[in-house]
MMTF fields as JSON, N, C-alpha, C and O atoms, coordinates in Angstrom:
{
  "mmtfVersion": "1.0.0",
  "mmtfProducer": "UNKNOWN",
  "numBonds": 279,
  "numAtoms": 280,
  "numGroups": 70,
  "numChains": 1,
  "numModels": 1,
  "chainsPerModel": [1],
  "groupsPerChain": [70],
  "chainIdList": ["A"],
  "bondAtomList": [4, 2, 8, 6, 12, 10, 16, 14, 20, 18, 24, 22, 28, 26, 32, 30, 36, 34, 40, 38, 44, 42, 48, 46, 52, 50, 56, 54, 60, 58, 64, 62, 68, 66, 72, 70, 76, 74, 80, 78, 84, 82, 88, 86, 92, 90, 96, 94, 100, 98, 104, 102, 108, 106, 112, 110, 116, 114, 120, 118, 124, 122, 128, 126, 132, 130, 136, 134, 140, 138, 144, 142, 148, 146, 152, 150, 156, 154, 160, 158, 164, 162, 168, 166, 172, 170, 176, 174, 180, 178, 184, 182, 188, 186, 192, 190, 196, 194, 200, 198, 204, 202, 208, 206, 212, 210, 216, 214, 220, 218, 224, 222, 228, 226, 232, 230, 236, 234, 240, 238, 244, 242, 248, 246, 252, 250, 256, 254, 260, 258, 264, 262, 268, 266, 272, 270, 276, 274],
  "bondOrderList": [1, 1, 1, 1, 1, 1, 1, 1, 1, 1, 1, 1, 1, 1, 1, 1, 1, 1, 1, 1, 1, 1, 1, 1, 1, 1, 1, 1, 1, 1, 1, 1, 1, 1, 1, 1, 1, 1, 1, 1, 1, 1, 1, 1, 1, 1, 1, 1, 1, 1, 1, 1, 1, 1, 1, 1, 1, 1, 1, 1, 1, 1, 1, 1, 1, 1, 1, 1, 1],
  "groupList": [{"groupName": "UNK", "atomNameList": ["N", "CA", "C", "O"], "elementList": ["N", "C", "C", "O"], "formalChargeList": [0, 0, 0, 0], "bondAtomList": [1, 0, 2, 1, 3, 2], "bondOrderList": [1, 1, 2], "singleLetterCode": "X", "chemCompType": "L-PEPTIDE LINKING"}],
  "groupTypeList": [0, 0, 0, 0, 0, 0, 0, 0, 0, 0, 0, 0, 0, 0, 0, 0, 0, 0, 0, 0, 0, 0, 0, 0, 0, 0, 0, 0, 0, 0, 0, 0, 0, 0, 0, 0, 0, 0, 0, 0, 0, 0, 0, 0, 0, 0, 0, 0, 0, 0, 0, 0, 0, 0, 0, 0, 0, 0, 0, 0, 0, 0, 0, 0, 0, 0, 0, 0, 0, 0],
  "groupIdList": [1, 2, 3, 4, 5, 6, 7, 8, 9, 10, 11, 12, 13, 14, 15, 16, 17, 18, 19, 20, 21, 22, 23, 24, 25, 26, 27, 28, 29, 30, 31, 32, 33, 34, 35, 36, 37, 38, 39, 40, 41, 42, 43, 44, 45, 46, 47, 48, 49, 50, 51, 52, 53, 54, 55, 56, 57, 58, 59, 60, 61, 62, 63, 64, 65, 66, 67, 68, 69, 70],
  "secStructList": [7, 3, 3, 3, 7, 7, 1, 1, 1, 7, 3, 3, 2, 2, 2, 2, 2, 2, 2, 2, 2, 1, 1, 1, 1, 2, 2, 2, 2, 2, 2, 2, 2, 6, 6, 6, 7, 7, 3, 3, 6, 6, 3, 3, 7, 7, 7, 6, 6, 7, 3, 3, 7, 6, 6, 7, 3, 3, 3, 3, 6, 6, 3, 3, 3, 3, 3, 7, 7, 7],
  "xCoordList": [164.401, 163.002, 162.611, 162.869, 161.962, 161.955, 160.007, 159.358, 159.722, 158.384, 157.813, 158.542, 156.999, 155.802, 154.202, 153.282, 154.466, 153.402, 152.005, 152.25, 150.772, 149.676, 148.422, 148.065, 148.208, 147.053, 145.577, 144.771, 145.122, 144.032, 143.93, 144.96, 142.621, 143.287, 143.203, 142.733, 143.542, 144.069, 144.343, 143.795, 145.129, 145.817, 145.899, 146.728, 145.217, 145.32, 146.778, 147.618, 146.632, 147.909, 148.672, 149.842, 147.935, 148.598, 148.892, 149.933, 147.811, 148.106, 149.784, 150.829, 149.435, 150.437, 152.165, 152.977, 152.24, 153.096, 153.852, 155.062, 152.674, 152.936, 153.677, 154.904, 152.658, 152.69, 154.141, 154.821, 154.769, 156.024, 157.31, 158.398, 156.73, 157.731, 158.589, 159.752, 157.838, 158.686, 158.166, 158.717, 156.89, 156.247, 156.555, 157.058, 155.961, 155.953, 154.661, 154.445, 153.639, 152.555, 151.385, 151.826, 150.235, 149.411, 149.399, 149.213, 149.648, 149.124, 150.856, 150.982, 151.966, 152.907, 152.627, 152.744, 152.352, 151.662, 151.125, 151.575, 149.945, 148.87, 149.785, 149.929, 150.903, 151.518, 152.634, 153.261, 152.496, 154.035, 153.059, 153.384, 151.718, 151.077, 150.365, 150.035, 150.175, 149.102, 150.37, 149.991, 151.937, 152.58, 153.201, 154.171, 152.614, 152.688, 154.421, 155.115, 154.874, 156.235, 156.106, 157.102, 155.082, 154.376, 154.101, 153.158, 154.683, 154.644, 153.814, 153.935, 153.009, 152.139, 152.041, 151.501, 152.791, 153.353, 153.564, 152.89, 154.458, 155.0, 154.458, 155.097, 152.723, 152.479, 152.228, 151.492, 152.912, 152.704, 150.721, 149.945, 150.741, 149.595, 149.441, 150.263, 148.109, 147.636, 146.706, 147.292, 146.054, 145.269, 145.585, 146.094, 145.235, 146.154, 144.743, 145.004, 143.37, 142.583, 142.913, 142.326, 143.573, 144.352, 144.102, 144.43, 143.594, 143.704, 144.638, 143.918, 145.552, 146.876, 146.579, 145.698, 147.26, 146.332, 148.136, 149.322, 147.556, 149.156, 149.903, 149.191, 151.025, 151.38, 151.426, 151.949, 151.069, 151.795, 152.603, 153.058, 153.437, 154.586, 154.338, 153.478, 155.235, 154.939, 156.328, 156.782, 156.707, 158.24, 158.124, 157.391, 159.195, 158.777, 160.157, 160.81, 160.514, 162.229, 163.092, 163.408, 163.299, 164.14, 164.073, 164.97, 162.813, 162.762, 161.928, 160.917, 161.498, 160.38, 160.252, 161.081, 158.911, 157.967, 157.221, 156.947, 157.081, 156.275, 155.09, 155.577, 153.75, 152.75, 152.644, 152.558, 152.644, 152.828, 151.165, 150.877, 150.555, 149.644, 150.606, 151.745, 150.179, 150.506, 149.957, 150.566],
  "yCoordList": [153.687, 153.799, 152.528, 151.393, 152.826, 151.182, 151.364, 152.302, 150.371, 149.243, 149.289, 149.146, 149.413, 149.095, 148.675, 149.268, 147.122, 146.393, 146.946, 148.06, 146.642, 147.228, 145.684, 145.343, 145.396, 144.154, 144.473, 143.544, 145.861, 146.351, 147.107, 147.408, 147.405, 148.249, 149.838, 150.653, 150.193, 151.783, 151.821, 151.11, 152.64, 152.858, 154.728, 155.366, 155.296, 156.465, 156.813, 156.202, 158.312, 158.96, 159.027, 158.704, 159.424, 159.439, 157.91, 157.597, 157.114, 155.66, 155.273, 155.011, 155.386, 155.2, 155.102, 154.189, 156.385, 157.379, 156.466, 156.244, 155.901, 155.151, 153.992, 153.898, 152.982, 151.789, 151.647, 150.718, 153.234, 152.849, 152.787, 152.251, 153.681, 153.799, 155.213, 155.442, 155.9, 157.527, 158.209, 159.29, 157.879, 159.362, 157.928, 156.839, 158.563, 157.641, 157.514, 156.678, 158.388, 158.743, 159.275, 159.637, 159.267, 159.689, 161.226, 161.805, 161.897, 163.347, 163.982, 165.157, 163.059, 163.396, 163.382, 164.385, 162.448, 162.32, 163.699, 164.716, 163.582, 164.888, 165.801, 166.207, 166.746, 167.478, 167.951, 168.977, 166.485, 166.908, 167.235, 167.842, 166.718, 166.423, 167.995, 168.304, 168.821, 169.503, 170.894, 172.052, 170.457, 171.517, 171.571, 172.313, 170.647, 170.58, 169.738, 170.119, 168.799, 168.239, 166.888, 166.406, 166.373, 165.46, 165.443, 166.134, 164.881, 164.795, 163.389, 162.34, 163.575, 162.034, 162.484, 163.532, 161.374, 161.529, 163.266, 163.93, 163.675, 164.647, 165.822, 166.865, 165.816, 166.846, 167.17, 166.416, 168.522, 168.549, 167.984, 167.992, 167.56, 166.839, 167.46, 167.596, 167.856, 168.404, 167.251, 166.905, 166.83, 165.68, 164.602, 163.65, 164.698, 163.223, 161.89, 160.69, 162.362, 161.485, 160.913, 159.89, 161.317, 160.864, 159.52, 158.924, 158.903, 157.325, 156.76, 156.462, 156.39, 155.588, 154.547, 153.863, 154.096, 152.864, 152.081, 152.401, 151.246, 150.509, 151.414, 152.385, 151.49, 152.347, 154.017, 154.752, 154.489, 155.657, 155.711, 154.756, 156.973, 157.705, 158.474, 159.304, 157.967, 159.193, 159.829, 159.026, 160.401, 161.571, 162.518, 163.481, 161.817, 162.51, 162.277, 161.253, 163.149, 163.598, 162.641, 161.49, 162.944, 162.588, 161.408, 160.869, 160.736, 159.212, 158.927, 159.422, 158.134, 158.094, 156.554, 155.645, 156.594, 155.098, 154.946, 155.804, 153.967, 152.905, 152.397, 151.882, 152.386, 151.544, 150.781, 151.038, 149.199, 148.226, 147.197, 147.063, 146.767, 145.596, 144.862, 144.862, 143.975, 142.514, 141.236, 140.181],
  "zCoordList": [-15.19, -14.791, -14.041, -14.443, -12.912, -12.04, -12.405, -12.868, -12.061, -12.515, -11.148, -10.167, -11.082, -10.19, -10.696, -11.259, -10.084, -10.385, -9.758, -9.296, -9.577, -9.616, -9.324, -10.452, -8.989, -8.91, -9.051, -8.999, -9.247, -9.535, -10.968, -11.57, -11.496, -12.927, -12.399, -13.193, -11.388, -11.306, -9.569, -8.726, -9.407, -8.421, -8.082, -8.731, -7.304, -7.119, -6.513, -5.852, -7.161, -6.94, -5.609, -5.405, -4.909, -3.417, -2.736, -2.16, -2.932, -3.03, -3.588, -2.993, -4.882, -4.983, -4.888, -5.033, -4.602, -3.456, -2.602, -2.539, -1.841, 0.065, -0.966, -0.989, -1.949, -2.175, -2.324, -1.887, -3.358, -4.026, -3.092, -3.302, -1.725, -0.731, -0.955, -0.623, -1.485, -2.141, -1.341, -1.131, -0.555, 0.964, 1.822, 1.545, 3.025, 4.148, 4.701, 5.578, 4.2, 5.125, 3.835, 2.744, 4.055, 3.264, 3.113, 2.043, 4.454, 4.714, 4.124, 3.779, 4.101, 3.194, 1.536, 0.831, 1.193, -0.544, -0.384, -0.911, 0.538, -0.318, -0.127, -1.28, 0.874, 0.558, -0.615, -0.879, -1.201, -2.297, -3.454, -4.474, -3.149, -4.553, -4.771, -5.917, -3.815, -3.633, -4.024, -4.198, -4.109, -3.803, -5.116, -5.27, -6.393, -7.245, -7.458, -8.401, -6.657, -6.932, -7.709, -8.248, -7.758, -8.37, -10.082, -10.466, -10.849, -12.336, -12.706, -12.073, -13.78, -14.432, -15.494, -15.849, -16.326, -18.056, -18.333, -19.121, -17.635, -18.132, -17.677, -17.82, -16.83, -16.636, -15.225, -14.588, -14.48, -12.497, -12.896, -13.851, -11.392, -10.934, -9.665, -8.759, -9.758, -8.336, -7.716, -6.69, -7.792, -7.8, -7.304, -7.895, -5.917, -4.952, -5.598, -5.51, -6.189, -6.539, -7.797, -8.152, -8.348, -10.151, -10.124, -9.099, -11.022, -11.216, -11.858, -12.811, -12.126, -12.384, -12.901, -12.379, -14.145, -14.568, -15.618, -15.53, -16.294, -16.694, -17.559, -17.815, -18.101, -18.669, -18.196, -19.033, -17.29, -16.578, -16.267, -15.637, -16.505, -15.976, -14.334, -14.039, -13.584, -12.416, -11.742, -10.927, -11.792, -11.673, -10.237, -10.008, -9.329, -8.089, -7.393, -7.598, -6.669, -6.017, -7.341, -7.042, -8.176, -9.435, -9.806, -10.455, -9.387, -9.753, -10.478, -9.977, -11.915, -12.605, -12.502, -12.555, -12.335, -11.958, -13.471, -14.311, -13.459, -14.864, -13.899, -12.892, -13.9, -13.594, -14.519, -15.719, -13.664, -14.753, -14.022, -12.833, -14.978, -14.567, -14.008, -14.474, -12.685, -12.74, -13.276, -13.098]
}
């Protein structure tokens, strides 16, 4: 599971996406997110507005992310 730090206390979903380097593009996020390929702690996420905060899980093309405070 790789770590991604955070410098704010929440980080939206599609945000997050670009930040981690897993889309390339915003209007890519909202498509994976909207097409339901997108997992947060375990459950699909439709919701490119999701707030992300420390301790989330996010699971996307077989990779699971940790939101971590910095």
């Amino acid at each position: 599971m790789e770590k991604i730090q955070i410098n704010t206390e929440f980080i939206k979903l599609d945000a997050f996406l670009k930040f981690a380097a897993l889309v390339g593009t915003g209007g890519e996020a909202k498509m994976v997110i909207s097409d339901g390929m997108v997992k947060v702690n375990g459950e699909t996420c439709t919701m490119r507005g999701k707030k992300l905060r420390a301790g989330d899980e996010v699971e996307f093309a077989g990779q699971t992310l940790l939101v971590e405070q910095a």
